[in-house]
C-alpha positions as CSV (number, residue, x, y, z in Angstrom):
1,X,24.8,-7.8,205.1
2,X,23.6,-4.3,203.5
3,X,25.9,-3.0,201.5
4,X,27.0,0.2,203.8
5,X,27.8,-2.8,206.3
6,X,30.2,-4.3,203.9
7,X,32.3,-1.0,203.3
8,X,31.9,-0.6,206.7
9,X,33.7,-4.0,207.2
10,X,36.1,-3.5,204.5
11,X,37.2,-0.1,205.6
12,X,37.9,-1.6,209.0
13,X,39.9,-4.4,208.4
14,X,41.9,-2.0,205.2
15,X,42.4,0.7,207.4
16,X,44.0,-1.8,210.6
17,X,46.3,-2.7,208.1
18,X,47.6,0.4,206.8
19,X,47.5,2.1,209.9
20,X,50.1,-0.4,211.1
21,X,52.2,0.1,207.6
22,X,52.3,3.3,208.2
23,X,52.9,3.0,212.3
24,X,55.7,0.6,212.0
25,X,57.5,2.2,208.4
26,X,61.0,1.6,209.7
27,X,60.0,-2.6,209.6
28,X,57.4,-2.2,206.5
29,X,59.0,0.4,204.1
30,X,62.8,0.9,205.0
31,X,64.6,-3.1,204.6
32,X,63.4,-2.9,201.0
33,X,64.8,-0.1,199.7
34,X,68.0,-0.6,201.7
35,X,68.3,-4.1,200.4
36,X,67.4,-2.7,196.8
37,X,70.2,-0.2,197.0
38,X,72.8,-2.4,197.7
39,X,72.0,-4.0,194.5
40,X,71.5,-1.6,192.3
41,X,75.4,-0.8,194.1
42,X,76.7,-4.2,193.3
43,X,75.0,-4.9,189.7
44,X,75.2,-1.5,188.8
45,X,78.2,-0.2,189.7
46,X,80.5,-3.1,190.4
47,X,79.3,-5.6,188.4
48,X,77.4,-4.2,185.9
49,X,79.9,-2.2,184.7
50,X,82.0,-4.9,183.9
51,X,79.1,-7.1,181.9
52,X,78.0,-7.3,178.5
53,X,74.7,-5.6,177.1
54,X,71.3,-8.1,177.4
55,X,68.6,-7.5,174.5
56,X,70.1,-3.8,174.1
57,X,70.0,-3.4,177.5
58,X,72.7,-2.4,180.2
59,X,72.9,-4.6,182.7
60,X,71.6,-2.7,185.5
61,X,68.5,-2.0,183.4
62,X,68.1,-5.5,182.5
63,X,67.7,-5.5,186.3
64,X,65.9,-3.4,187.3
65,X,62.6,-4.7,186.6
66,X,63.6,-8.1,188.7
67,X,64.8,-6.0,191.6
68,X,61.3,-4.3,191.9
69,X,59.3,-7.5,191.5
70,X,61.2,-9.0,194.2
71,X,60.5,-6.2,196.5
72,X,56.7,-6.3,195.1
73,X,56.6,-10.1,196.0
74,X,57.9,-10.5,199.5
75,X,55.9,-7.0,200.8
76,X,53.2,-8.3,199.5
77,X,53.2,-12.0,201.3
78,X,54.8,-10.8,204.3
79,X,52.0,-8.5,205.0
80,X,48.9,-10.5,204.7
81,X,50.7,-13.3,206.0
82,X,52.3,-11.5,209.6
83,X,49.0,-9.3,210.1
84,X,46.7,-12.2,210.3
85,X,49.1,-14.2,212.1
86,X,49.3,-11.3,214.8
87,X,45.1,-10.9,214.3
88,X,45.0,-14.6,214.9
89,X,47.2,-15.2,218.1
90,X,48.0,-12.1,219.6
91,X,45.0,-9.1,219.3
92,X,42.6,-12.6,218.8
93,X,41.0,-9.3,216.8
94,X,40.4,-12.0,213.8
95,X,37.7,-14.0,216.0
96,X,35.5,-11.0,215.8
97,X,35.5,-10.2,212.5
98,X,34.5,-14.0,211.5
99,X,31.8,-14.3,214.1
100,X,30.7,-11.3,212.5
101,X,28.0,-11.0,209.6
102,X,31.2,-10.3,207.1
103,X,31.6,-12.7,204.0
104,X,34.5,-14.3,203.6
105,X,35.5,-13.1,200.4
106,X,35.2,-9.6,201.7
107,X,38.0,-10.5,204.8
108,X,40.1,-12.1,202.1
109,X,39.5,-8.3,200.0
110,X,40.2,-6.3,203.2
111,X,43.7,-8.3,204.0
112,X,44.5,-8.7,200.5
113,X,43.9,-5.0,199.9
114,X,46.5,-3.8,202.3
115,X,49.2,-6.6,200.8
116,X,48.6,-4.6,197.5
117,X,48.9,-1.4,198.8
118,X,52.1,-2.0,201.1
119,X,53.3,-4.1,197.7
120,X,52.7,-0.9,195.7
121,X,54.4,1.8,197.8
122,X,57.7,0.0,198.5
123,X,57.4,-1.0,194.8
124,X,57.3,2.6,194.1
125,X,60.1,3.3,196.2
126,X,62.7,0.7,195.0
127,X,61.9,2.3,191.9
128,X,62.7,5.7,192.4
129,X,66.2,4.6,194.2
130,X,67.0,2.8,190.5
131,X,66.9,6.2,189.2
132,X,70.3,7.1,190.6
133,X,72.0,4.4,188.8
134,X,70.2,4.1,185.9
135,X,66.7,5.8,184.4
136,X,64.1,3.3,183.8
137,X,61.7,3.3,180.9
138,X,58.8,2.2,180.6
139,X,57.7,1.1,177.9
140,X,54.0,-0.4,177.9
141,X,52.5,1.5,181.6
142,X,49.8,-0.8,181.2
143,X,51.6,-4.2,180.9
144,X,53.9,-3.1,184.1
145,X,50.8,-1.9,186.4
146,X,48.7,-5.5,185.2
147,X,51.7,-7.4,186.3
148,X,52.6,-5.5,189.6
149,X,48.8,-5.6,190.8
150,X,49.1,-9.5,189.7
151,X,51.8,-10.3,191.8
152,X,50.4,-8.1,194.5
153,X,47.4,-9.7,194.5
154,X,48.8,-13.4,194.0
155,X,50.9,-13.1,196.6
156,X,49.3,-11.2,199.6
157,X,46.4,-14.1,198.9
158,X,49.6,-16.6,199.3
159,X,50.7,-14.8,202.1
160,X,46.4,-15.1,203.8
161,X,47.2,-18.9,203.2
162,X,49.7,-18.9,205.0
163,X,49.2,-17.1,208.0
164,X,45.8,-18.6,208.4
165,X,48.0,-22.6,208.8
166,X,50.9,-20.4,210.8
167,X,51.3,-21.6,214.4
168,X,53.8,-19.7,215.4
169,X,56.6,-16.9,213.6
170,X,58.9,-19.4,212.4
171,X,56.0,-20.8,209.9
172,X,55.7,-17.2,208.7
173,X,59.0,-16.8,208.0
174,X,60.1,-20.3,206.6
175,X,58.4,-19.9,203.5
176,X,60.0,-16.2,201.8
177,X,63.1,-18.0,202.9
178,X,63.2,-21.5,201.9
179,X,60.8,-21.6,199.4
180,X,59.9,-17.8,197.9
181,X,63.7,-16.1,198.0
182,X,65.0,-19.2,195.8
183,X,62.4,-18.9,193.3
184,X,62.9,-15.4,192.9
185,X,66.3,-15.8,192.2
186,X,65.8,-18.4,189.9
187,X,63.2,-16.7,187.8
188,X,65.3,-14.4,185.9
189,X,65.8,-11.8,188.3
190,X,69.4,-11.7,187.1
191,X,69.5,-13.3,183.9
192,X,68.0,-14.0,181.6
193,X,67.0,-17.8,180.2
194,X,68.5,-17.5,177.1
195,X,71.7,-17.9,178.5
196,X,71.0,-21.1,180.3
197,X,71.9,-24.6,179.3
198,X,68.7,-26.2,177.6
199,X,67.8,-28.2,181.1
200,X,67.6,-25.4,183.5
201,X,66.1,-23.2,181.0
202,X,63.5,-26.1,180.7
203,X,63.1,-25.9,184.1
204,X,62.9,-22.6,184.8
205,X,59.2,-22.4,182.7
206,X,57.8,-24.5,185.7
207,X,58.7,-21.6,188.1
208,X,55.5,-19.3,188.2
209,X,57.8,-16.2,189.3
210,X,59.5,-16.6,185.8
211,X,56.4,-15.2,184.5
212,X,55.7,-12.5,186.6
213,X,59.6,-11.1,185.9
214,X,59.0,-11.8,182.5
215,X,56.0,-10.0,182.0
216,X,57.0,-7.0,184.4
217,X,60.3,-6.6,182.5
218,X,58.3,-6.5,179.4
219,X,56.4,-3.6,180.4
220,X,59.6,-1.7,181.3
221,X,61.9,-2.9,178.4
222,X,59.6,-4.4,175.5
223,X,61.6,-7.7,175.7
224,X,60.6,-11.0,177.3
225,X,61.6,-14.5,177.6
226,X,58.0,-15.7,176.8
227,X,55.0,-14.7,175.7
228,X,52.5,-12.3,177.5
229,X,49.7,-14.4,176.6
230,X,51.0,-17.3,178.3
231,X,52.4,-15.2,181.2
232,X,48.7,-13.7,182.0
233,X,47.2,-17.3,181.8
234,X,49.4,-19.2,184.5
235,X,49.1,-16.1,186.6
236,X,46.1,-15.1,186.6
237,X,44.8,-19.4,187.1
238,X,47.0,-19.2,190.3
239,X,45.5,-16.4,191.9
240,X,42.3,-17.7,190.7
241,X,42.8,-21.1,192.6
242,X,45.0,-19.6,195.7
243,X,41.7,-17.1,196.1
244,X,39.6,-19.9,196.0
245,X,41.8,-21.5,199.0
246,X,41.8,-18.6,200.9
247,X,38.5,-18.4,200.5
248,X,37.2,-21.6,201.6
249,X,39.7,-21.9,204.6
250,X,37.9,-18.7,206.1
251,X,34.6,-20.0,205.0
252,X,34.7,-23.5,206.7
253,X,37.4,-22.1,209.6
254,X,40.1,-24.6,208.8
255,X,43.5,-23.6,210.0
256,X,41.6,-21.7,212.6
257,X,40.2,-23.7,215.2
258,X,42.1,-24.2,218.0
């Protein structure tokens, strides 16, 4: 395919995706920041309040970082992984675009694309609702954008996975609930794992959301619970090896034959 045909075939399967975003805001933009403010109301001013400094840090700011990451990750999954579930079974739109002359990796780009962008604005917004409770800094700019367009791009190519095995809507949503919400929550969203006993801090290093927090809240506060180096490397060998995945499942059509 010449390259105007693959910015044709980008653009097309991008602009579906944000078109719906935008469409549909009330289910794609609003449950984040709604869910974002009533925590920045409980840990900020009920809880907060009554806990001690972390690193320097009030508590609320401590969590601030976490908060938006969570919003980050489950935007991002849940987008790549309900749009081509819906492209797949219900529009059957999906079936045109791979009979078409379009390379896999670019309808991996195109989906993945519109994760990161949906990722980015709610991001955005669950930020700006943290002002009113407590004015974020921002320490390194460069360290927080690398990590959000990580875990943007990690997870809407997650989220592809998934929705290319999904057989129905209770296989999209199983995963954010029984597997993605409790590693969020046990990644140092808020805590941090100093404070653990030695096993669960020992643990926690085998949860790869750890280091996306880490590293995010790093770029916002200067302090983190393990190394950038080391939080860069695991991250950027998953998306590495879920992009692979994603990939070959669109180039050999498994998941998709029915």
């Amino acid at each position: 395919m010449p390259p105007k045909g693959l910015c044709i075939s980008y653009y097309t399967i991008l602009r579906k995706a944000v078109v719906r975003i935008v469409r549909i805001w009330p289910q794609t933009l609003l449950p984040s920041v709604v869910n974002s403010l009533l925590y920045y109301l409980v840990f900020g001013a009920i809880i907060g309040s009554q806990l001690s400094p972390i690193n320097g840090y009030s508590y609320i700011a401590f969590v601030v970082p976490g908060i938006v990451m969570l919003a980050v990750i489950t935007n991002a999954y849940t987008e790549v992984a309900t749009t081509f579930f819906t492209s797949k079974f219900f529009s059957r739109n999906i079936d045109e675009i791979l009979v078409s002359p379009t390379p896999p990796w670019l309808i991996v780009s195109g989906f993945v694309s519109a994760g990161v962008i949906r990722a980015a604005v709610v991001g955005t917004l669950v930020l700006g609702v943290s002002i009113a409770f407590a004015l974020p800094t921002v320490l390194h700019p460069l360290v927080t954008l690398s990590f959000l367009c990580i875990a943007a791009i990690l997870f809407s190519l997650l989220g592809l996975v998934n929705g290319i095995y999904a057989k129905n809507f209770d296989a999209i949503s199983i995963v954010p609930t029984f597997v993605l919400t409790p590693l969020i929550y046990l990644g140092g969203v808020f805590y941090s794992v100093a404070a653990l006993p030695p096993f669960f801090a020992a643990l926690t290093y085998f949860n790869p959301l750890f280091y996306l927090i880490n590293g995010f809240r790093y770029g916002f506060l200067g302090v983190a619970d393990v190394s950038l180096g080391v939080a860069y490397g695991v991250l950027l060998a998953l998306t590495a090896v879920a992009f692979g995945i994603a990939w070959y499942l669109l180039k050999t059509g498994l998941g998709l034959k029915q």
